[in-house]
N, C-alpha and C positions, 0 to 999 in steps of 0.2 A: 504494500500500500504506500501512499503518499504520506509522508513523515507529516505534515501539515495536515493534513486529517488526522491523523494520532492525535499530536499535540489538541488537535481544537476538541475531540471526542473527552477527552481528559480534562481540562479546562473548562468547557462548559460545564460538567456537572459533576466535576470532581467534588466530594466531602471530605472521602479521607475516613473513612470507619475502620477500614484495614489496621490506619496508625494508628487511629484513637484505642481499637481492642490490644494494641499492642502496646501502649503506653499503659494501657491497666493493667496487663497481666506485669510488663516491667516492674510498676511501682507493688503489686501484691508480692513478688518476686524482692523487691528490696528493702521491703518492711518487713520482711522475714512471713508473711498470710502465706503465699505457697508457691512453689517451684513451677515453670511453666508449663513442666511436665506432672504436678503432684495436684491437679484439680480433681475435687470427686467430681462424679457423675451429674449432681443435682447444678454443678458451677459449670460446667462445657454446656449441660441443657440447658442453661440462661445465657450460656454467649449466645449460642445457635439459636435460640429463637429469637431472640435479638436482630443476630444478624439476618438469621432467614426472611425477619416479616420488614425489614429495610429492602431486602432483595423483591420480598414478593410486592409491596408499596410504589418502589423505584425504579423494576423495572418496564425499561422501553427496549421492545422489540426491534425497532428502528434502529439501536445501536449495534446491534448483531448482524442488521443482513445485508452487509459485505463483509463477514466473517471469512467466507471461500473466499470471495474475489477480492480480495484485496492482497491476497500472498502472506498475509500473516500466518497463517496457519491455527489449530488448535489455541486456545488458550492455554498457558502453562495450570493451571489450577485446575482444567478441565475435570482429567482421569482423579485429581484426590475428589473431587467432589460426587464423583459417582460411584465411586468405591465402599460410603457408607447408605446406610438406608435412609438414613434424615435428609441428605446429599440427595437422593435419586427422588426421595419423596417434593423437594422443591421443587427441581426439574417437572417431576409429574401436575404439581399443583400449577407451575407457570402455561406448559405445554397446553394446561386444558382451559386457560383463560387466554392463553392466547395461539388458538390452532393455527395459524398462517405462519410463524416465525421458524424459519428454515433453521436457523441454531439449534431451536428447543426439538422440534422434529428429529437431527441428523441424532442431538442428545439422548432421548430415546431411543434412536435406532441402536445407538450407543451401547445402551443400557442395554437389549436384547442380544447384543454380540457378545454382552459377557456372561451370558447366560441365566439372566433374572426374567426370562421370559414370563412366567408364571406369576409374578411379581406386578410385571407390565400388565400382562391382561387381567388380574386383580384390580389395578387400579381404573380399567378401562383404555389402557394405552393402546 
């Protein structure tokens, strides 16, 4: 893609939640509260829905579809994100509010190549 389209994709609706989750887990991490890696379960289910219902609020389909054409390729975060089931369950909740978005579509197809078929068609995918 055209570096000038990155840069203004990033800029216009940049927030920055990535750094702000990570500026909390730093500061829990140097208060001695807990290790980046030592959160129980009840504290990652409060980042992730956190961050999942910013995802499901925020997004636009329109940012995704020159994903292929543009030569960028894959997102780097792509594969972690569907790897877990909270991960695949967004994907599924996004795909089905927005059927037209080639991203969320190929991300499904995704999902079935690694063999959660039964999973997909649970959710109606």
């Amino acid at each position: 893609g055209k570096p000038q389209t990155v840069v203004e994709m990033l800029s216009e609706s940049y927030v920055g939640y990535g750094p702000m989750i990570n500026v909390v887990l730093n500061w829990n991490s140097k208060f001695g509260l807990a290790e980046a890696t030592d959160y129980k379960e009840e504290e990652q289910d409060c980042f992730w829905k956190f961050l999942s219902q910013i995802v499901r609020d925020n997004f636009n389909p329109t940012a995704f579809s020159d994903v292929f054409s543009s030569g960028g390729g894959i997102p780097e975060w792509f594969d972690e994100l569907t790897v877990f089931p909270e991960g695949r369950q967004l994907i599924y909740d996004l795909t089905d509010q927005h059927r037209n978005c080639l991203f969320l579509n190929f991300a499904v197809h995704h999902i079935l190549q690694q063999g959660f078929d039964k999973e997909v068609a649970a959710v109606g995918g």
